[in-house]
C-alpha positions as semicolon CSV with decimal commas, in nm:
position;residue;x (nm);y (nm);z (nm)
1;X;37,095;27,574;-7,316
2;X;37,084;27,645;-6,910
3;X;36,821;27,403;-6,902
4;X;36,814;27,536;-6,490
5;X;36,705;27,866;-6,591
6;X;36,508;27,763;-6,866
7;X;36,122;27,787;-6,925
8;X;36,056;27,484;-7,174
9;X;36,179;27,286;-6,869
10;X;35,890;27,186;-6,593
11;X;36,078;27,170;-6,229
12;X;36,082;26,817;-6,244
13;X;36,239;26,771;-6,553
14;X;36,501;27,019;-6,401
15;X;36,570;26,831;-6,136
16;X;36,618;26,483;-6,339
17;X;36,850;26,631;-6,580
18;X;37,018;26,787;-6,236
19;X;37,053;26,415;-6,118
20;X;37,156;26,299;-6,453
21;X;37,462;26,584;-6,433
22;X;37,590;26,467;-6,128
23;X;37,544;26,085;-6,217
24;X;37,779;26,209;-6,539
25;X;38,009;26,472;-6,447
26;X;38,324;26,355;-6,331
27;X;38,351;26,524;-5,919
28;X;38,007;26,586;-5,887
29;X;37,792;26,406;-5,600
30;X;37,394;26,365;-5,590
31;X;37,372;26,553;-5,239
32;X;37,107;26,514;-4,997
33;X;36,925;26,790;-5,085
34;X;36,881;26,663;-5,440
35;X;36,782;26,367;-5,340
36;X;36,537;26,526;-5,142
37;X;36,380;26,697;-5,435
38;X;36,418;26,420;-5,645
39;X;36,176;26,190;-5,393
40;X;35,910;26,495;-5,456
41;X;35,831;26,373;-5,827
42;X;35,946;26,034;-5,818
43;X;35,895;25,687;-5,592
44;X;36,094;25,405;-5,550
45;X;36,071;25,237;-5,858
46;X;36,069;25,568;-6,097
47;X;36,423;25,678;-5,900
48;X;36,520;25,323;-5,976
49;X;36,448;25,350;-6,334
50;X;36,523;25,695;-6,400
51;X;36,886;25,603;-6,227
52;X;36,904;25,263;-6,504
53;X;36,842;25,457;-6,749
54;X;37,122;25,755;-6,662
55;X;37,398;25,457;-6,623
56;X;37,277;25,306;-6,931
57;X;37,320;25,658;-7,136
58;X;37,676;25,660;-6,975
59;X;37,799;25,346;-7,005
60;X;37,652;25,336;-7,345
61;X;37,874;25,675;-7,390
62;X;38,191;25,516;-7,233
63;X;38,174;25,178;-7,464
64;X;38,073;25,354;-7,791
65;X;38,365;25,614;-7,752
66;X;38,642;25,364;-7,644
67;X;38,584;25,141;-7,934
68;X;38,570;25,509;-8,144
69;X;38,195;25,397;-8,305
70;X;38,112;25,772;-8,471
71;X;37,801;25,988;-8,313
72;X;37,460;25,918;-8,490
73;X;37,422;26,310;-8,440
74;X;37,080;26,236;-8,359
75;X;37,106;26,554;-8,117
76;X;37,232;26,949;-8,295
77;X;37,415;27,173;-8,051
78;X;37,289;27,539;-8,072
């Protein structure tokens, strides 16, 4: 799902999973600009939280994976 052209997704939630994309994909960079919009829905301590929670998901991702524990499959892929 383009979840940047998508309708279920309010702007803000588009721009956190933005952030959490370029906290995740390998050469990507949170730019000014989308740190910019990012400070439009969320303060200090929400950034600093939504951020924890982001690194947590990928280190969480990295450990699991490197010690080869299997997918709950909590999510389905369309």
């Amino acid at each position: 799902m383009d979840y940047a052209a998508s309708p279920l997704y309010s702007e803000e939630e588009r721009v956190a999973l933005e952030y959490a994309d370029c906290m995740t994909i390998s050469g990507r960079e949170v730019t000014d600009d989308l740190f910019t919009r990012l400070r439009r829905f969320y303060d200090d301590d929400a950034l600093v939280e939504l951020t924890a929670i982001i690194a947590w998901g990928n280190a969480s991702s990295k450990f699991n994976r490197a010690l080869r524990i299997p997918s709950q499959r909590l999510w389905k892929r369309d």
